[in-house]
C-alpha positions as CSV (number, residue, x, y, z in Angstrom):
1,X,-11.3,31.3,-12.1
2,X,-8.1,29.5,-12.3
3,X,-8.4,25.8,-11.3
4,X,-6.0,23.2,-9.4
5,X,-5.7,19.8,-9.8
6,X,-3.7,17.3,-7.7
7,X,-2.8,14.2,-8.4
8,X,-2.3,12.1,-5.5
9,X,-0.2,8.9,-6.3
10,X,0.0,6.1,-4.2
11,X,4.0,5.3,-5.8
12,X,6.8,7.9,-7.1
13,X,6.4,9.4,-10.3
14,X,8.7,8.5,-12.8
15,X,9.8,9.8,-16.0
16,X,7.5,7.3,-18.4
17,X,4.3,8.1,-16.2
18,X,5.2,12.0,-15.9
19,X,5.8,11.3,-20.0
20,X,1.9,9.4,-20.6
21,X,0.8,12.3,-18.3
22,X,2.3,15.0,-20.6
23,X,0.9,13.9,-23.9
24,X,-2.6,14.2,-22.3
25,X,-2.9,16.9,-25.2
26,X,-1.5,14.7,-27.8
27,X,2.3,14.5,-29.2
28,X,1.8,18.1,-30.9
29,X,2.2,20.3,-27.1
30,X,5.4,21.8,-26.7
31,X,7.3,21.1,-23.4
32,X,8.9,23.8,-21.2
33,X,10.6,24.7,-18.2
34,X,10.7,27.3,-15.8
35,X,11.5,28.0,-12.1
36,X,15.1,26.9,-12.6
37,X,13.2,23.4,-14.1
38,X,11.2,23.1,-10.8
39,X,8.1,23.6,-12.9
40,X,6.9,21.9,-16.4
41,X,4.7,23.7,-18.5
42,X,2.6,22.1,-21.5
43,X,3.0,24.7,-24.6
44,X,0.5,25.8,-27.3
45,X,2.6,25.9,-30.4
46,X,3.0,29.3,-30.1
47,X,5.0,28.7,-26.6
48,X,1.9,29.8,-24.5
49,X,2.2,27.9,-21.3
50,X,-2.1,25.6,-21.2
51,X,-0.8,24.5,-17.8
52,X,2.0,24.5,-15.3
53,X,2.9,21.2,-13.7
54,X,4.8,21.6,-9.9
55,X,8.0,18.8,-9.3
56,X,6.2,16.1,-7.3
57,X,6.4,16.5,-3.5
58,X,6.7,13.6,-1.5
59,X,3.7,13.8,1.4
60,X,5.5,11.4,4.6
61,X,3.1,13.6,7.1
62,X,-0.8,11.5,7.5
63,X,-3.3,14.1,7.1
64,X,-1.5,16.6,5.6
65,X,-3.8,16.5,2.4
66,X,-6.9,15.6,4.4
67,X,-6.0,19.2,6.0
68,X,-6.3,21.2,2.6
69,X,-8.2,19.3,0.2
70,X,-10.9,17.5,2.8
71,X,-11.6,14.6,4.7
72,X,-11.3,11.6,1.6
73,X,-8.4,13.3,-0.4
74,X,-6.1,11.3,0.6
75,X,-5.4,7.7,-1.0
76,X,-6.9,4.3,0.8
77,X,-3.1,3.1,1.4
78,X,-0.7,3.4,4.5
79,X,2.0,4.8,3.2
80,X,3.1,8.2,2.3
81,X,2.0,9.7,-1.4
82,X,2.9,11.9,-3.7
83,X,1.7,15.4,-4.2
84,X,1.6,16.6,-8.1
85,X,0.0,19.9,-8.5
86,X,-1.2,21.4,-12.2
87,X,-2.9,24.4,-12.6
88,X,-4.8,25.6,-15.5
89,X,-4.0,28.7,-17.4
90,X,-6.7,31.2,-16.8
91,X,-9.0,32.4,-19.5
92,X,-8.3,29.0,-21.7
93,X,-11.4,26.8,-21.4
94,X,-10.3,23.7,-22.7
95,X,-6.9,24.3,-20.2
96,X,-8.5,22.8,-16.9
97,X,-9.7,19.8,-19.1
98,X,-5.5,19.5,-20.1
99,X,-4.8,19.4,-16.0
100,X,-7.3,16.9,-14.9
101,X,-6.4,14.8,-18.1
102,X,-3.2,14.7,-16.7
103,X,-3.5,13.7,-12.9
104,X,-6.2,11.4,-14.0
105,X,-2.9,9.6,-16.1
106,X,-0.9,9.6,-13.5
107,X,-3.2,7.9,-11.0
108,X,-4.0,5.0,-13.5
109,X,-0.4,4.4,-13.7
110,X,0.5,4.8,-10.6
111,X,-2.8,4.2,-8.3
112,X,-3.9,6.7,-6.1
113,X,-6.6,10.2,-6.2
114,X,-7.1,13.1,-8.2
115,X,-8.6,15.9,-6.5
116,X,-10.8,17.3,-6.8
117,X,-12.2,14.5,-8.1
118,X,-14.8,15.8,-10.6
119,X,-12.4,17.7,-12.2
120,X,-13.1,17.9,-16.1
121,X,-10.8,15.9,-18.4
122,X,-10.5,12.7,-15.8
123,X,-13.4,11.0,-17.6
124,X,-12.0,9.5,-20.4
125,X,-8.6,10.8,-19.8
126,X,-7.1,7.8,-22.2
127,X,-7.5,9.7,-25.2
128,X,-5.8,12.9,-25.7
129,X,-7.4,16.2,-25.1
130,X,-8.8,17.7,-28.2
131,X,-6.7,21.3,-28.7
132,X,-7.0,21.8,-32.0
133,X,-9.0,25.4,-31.4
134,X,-7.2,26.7,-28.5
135,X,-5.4,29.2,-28.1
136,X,-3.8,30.2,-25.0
137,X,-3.3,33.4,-23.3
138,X,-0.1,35.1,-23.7
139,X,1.9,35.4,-20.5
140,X,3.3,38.5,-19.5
141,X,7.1,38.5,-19.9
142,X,7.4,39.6,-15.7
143,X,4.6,37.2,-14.4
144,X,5.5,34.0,-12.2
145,X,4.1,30.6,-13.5
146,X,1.1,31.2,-10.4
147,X,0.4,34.6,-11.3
148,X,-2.6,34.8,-13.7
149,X,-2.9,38.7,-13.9
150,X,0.1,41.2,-13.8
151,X,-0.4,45.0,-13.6
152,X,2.0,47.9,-12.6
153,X,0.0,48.1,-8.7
154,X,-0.6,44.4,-8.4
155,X,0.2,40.3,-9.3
156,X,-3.3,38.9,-9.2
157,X,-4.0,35.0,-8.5
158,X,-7.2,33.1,-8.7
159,X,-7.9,30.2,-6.6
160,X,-10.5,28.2,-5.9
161,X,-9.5,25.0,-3.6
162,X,-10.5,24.3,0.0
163,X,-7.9,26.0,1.8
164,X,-5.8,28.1,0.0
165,X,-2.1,26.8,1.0
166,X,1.3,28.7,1.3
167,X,2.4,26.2,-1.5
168,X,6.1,26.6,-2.9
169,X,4.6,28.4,-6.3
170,X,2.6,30.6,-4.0
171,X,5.4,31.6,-2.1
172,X,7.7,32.4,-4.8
173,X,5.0,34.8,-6.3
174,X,4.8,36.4,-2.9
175,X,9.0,36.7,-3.1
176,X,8.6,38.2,-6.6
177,X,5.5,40.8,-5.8
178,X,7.3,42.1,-2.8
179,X,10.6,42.3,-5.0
180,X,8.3,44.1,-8.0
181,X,7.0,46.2,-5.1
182,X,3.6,45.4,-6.1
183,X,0.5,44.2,-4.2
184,X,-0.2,40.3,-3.8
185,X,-4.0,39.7,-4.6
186,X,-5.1,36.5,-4.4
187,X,-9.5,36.1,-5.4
188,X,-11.3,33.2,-4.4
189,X,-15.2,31.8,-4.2
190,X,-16.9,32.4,-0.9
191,X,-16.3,28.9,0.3
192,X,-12.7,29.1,0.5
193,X,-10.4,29.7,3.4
194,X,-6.6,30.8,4.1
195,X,-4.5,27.7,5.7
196,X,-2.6,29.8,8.8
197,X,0.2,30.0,7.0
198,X,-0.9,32.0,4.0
199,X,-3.0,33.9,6.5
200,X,-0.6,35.3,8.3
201,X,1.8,35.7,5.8
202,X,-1.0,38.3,3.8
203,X,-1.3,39.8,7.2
204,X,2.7,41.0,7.3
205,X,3.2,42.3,3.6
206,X,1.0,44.1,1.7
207,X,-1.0,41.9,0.5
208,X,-4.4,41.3,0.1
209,X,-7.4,38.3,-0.2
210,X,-10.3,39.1,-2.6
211,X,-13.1,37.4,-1.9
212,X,-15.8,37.5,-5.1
213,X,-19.3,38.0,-3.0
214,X,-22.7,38.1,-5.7
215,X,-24.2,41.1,-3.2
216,X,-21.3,43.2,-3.3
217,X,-19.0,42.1,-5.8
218,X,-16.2,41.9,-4.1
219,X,-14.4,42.4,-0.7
220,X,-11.0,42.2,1.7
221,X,-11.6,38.3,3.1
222,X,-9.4,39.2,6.6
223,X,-11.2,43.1,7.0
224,X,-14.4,42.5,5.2
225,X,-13.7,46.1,3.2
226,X,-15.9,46.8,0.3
227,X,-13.7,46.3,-3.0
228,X,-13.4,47.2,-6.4
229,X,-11.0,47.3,-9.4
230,X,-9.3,50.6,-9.7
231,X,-6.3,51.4,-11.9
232,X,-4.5,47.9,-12.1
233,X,-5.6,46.6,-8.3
234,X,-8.6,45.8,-5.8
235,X,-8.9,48.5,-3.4
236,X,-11.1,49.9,-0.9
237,X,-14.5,51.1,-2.1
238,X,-15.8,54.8,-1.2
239,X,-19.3,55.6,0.0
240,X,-20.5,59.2,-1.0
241,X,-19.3,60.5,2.5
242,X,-15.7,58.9,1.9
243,X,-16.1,56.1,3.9
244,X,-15.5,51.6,3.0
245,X,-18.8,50.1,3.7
246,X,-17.9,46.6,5.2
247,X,-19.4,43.6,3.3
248,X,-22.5,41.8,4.6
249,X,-21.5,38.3,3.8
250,X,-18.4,39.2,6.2
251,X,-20.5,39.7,8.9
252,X,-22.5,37.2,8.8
253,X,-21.4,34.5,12.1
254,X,-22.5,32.2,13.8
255,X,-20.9,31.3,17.1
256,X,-19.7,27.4,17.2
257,X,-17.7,27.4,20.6
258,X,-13.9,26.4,19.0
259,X,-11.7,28.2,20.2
260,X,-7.5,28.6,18.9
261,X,-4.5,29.2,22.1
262,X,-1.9,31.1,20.1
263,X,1.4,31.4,21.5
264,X,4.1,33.5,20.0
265,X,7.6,33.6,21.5
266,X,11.2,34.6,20.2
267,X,14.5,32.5,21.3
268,X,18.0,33.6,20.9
269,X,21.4,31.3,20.9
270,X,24.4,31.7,20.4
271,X,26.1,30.4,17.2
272,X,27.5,27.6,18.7
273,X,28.7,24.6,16.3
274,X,26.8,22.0,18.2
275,X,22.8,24.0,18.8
276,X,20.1,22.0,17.5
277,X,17.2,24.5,16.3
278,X,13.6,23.8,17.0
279,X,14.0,22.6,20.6
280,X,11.7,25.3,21.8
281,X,9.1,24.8,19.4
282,X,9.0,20.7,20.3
283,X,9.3,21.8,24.0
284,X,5.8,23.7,23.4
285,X,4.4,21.1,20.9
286,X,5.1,18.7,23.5
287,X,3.5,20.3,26.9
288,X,0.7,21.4,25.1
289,X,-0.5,18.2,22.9
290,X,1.4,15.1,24.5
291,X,3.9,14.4,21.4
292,X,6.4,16.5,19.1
293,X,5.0,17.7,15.6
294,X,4.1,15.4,13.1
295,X,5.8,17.1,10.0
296,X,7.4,20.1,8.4
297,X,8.3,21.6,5.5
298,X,9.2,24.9,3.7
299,X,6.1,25.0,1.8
300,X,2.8,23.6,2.3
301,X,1.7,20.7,2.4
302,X,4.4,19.9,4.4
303,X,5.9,16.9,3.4
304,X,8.9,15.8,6.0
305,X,8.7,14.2,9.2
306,X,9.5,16.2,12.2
307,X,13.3,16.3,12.4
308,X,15.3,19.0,14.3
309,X,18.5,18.4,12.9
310,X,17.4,18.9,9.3
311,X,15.6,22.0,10.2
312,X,19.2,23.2,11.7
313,X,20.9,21.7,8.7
314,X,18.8,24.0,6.1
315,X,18.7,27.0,7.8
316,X,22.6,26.3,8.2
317,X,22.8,26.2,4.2
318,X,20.7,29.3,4.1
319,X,22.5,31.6,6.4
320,X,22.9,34.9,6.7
321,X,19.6,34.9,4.9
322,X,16.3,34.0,7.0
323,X,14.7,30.4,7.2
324,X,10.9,30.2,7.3
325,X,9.2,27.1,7.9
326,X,5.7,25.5,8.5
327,X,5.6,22.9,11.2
328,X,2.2,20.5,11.7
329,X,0.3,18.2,14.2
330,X,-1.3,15.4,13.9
331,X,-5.0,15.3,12.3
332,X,-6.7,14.5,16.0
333,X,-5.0,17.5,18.0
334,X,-5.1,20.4,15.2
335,X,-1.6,22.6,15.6
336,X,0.1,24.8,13.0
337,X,3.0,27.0,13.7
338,X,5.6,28.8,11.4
339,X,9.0,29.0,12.4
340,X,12.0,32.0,11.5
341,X,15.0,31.5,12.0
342,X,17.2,34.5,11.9
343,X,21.0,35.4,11.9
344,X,21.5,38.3,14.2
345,X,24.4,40.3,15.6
346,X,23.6,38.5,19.1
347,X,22.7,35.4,17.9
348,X,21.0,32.8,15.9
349,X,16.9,33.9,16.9
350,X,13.9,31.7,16.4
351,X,10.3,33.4,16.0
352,X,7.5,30.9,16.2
353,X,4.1,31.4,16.1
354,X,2.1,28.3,17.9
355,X,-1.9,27.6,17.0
356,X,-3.8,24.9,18.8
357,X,-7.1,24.4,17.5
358,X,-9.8,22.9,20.2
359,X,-13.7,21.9,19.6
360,X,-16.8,22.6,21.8
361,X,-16.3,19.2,23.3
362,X,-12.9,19.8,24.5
363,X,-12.8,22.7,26.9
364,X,-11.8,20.0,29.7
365,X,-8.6,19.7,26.9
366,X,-8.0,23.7,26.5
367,X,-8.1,23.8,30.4
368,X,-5.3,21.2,30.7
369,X,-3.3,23.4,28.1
370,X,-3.8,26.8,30.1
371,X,-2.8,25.3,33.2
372,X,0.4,24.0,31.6
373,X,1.3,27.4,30.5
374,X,3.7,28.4,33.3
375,X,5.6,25.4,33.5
376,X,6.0,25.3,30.2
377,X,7.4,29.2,30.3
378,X,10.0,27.9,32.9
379,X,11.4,25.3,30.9
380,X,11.5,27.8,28.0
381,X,13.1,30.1,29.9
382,X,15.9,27.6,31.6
383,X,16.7,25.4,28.8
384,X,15.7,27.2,25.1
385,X,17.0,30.7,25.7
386,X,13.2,32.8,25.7
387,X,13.2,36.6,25.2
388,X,9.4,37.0,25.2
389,X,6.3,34.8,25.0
390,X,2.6,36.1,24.2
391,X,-0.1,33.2,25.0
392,X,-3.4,34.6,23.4
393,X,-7.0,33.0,23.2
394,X,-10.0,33.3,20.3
395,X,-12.8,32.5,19.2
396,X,-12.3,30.9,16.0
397,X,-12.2,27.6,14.5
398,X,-10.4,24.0,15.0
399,X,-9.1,23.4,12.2
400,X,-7.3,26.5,12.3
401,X,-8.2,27.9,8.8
402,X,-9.3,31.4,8.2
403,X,-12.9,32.0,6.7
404,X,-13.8,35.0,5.1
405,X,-15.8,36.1,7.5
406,X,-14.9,38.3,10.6
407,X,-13.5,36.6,14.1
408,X,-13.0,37.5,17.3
409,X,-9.4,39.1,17.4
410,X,-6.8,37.2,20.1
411,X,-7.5,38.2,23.7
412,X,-3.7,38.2,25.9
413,X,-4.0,35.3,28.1
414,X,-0.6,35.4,29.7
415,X,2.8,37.1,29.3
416,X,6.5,36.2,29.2
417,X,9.6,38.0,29.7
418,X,12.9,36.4,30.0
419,X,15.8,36.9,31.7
420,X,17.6,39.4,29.6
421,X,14.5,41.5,29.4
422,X,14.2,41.3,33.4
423,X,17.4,42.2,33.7
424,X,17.2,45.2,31.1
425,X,13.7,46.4,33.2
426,X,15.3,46.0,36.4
427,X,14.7,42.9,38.5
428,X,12.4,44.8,41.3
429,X,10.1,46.4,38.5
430,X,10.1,43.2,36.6
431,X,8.7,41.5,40.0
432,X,6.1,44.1,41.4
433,X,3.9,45.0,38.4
434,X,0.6,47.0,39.1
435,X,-1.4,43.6,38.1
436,X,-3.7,42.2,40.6
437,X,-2.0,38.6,40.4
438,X,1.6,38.4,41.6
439,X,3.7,37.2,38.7
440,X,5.4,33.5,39.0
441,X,9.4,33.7,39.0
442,X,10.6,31.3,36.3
443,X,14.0,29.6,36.3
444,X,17.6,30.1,38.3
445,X,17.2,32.5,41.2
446,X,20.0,34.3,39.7
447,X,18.4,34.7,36.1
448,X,14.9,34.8,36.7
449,X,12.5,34.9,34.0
450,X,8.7,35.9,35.1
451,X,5.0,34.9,33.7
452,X,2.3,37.4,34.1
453,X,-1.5,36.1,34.3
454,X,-3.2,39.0,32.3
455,X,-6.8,37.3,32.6
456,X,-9.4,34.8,31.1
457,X,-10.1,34.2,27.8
458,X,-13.4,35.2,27.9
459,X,-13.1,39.6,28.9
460,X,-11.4,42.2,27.5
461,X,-10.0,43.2,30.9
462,X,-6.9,41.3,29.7
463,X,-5.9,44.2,27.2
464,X,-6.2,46.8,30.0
465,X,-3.8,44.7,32.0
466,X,-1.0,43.9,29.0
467,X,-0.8,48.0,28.5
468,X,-0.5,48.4,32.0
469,X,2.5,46.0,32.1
470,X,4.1,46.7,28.8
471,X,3.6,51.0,30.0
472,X,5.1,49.8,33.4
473,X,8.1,47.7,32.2
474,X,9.1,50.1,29.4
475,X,8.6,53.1,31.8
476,X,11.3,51.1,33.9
477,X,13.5,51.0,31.2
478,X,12.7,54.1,29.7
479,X,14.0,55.7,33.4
């Protein structure tokens, strides 16, 4: 299994402590770039990349590396740190003790934690790591610096960390695979979990988390599928009668009482000169936790403080192509939420998806949120330009990772059309819905919007009700 390690440093890394952490293996490793120079690898003499070395990412967000590594990553200080992340090259033994002989360099110099923290090659990381028998495996010619196996089907990646982030290397395999038209694996222990991000991101391409189980060998971490290695990739495992057994270990819950709200809603503006992205999104964070986000950032960890205008300012640089974002809370009210913004021929539209973590011991909390919900869908509707808003409810946990094991999928809490969509349905139809709750008009009298109460989060009922609204609105339309 391929293994991380992070060096988290309490000041900037410069070039003379990035240099004492480089000859970790001793003045005889080569030096190389790649990734346009955003990554430095350390070379056999051969060329052979021991271990790729990530540009340092400055972490101004508190909690942000308590949220992926675990409560006492993060250095004692105040202040904001610095995230360095190496990661071995697989199948080299003596390659992990390279890494943490490296972090472990850069924190003497420059104070701070390496995580994890009993990572070989920290003890004694003064002298130089011995290399003189090791020889690294060759990387294929096509393969990203994350991806450890490369196939015609597939681009495998092994992880073994906390919470498996949608880090900047990670997302740049996932841009190649999809490119390559080949299947994203990423295998992990067990213990680990997907960070939202990564989860849902799996969830739209076709992609896939492999999750090594002793019983079963392996299986799909989000469907629990039986897996095994067939021609170049991890697929679905047959039974005699043709059928994917599902693994035990994925069943295998126990009910804690968290629970997630998810909202997802899309925005549209126009392209004026003077619109401010992220106003809906800090509208929401706002109503529903007491304060705007803590940080973003287009990779995880996110590293930036909360700042609208430089959101609108990169996805700005970026157009006509797409901007994807993560956007986090604070560590005492757990919220995620990715953000897309997207040139269209209307407009400039915003997708965000919304997740609000709550424990046992905050239901009084969740009820406050829920209650907030319409008002919340009128302000979106009057001020941020709303087509459509979801709100969904789960069973699932605080923190708002994703185990390998199987949860409760959402159950619709409440529904949001705006006004464009009421006027495309028809203004009467939008208003007199076969649902037993009348919905609440939202906004001007002139361009309403509407929120529909589907149910509580605790029935199924509420799917019944969102077909019969979405078969009753469409049939409107349809007509």
């Amino acid at each position: 299994m391929t293994k991380d390690v992070i060096a988290l440093t309490e000041r900037m890394p410069d070039a003379l402590s990035v240099l004492a952490g480089l000859l970790a293996g001793g003045p005889d490793l080569r030096v190389d770039t790649t990734g346009e120079g955003a990554v430095v690898q350390l070379c056999d003499a051969e060329g052979r990349p021991l271990v790729s070395i990530e540009v340092p990412l400055l972490l101004q967000v508190p909690g942000e590396a308590a949220r992926l590594l675990g409560p006492g990553a993060e250095p004692s200080g105040e202040g904001p740190v610095w995230w360095v992340e190496a990661r071995a090259a697989v199948g080299v033994p003596k390659a992990e003790q390279l890494a943490g002989a490296f972090a472990a360099r850069l924190t003497m110099l420059l104070g701070g934690r390496v995580w994890p923290p009993d990572a070989p090659g920290t003890a004694g990381a003064a002298r130089p790591v011995d290399l003189s028998d090791v020889t690294a495996v060759p990387a294929p010619a096509a393969a990203q610096p994350a991806v450890d196996m490369l196939t015609e089907q597939a681009a495998v990646i092994l992880q073994d960390r906390p919470v498996v982030p949608m880090t900047s290397w990670l997302s740049e395999a996932l841009r190649a695979t999809l490119e390559s038209e080949r299947s994203l694996q990423i295998v992990t222990p067990p213990h680990c979990r997907l960070s939202l991000s990564t989860a849902m991101l799996l969830q739209s391409t076709p992609s896939r988390w492999v999750v090594q189980d002793e019983r079963c060998g392996y299986y799909d971490g989000q469907t629990g599928a039986v897996l095994s290695w067939q021609d170049g990739v991890f697929a679905p495992d047959r039974d005699e009668r043709g059928e994917t057994p599902v693994a035990d270990a994925f069943t295998e819950v126990r009910p804690t009482g968290e629970r997630q709200l998810i909202l997802s809603f899309r925005t549209l503006h126009r392209p004026e000169a003077d619109l401010v992205l992220g106003g809906a999104l800090e509208a929401a964070w706002r109503a529903l936790t007491g304060g705007p986000p803590a940080g973003w950032g287009t990779s995880e960890p996110a590293g930036l403080p909360w700042s609208r205008r430089k959101l609108t300012d990169l996805a700005y640089e970026r157009a006509p192509r797409p901007t994807w974002t993560v956007v986090v809370g604070t560590p005492d009210r757990p919220a995620v939420a990715t953000l897309r913004v997207i040139r269209t021929p209307e407009g400039v539209e915003e997708d965000v998806t919304l997740a609000l973590g709550y424990g046992l011991d905050e239901k009084a909390v969740l009820e406050a949120a829920l209650e907030a919900l319409p008002e919340l869908a009128g302000e979106l509707v009057t001020r941020h330009g709303l087509k459509t808003m979801m709100c969904q409810m789960r069973e699932a946990r605080r923190d708002l990772s994703a185990p390998p094991r199987f949860e409760h999928p959402p159950l619709p809490y409440a529904f949001v059309l705006g006004p464009a969509e009421v006027q495309e349905a028809g203004r009467d139809t939008a208003s007199r819905t076969p649902l037993e709750e009348r919905p609440v008009q939202l906004g001007p009298n002139a361009r309403p919007g509407f929120y529909y109460r589907l149910g509580d989060e605790e029935t199924g009922e509420s799917w019944t009700a969102l077909e019969q609204l979405v078969r009753h609105l469409r049939g409107a339309t349809a007509g």
